[in-house]
N, C-alpha and C positions, 0 to 999 in steps of 0.2 A: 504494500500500500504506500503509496506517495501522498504527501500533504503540502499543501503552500497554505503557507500563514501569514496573512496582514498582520504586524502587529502596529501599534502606535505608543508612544513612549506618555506617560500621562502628562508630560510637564512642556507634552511640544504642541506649538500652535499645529493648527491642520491645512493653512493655508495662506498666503501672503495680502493676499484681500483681506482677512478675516484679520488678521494682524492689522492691519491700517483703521481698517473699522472699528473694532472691540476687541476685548479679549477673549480668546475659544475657552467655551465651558466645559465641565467634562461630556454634556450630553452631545455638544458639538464632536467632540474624539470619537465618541461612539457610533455617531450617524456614520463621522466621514470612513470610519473601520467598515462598518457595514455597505455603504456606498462600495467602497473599496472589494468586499469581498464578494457583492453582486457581478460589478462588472466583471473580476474574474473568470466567475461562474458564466455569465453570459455574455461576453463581449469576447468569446472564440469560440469557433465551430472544433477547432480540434480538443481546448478545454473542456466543453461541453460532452462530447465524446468520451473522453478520461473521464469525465465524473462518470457518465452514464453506463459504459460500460467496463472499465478497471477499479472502479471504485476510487478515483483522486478526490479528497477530500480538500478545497479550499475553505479554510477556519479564521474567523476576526478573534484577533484577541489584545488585550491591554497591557502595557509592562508599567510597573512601577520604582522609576528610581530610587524610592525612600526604602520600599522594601523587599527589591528584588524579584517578584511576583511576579508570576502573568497569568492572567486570569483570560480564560479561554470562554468568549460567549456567543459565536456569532457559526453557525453551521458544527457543532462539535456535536456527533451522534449521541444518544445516551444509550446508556449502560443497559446491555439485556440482562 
């Protein structure tokens, strides 16, 4: 099994616009992980393939610098 993982760092803006405008909330990280791990998923016919027939798992997940964490929430199967 193969996996590609978005992560994003908690402590990094998500975007350079969003930097000049305001400062990125955490819910902003999380949209832009999940945006991120859509297009993945479907913005390639040969990625789209590997998911659907090898089983490649693209996963969004969070890192945290203060405590080395990452927390895994965005396409991550659950536990049979």
């Amino acid at each position: 099994m193969i996996i590609i993982c978005v992560v994003k760092r908690r402590d990094v803006l998500f975007s350079e616009l969003a930097r000049k405008l305001r400062p990125c909330s955490h819910l902003d990280q999380l949209i832009d992980v999940r945006m991120s791990t859509n297009h993945l998923r479907h913005g390639s016919a040969v990625l789209e393939q590997l998911i659907q027939n090898d089983g490649l798992l693209v996963v969004g997940a969070e890192y945290s610098l203060e405590t080395g964490i990452v927390e895994f929430f965005d396409g991550v199967p659950k536990p049979l």
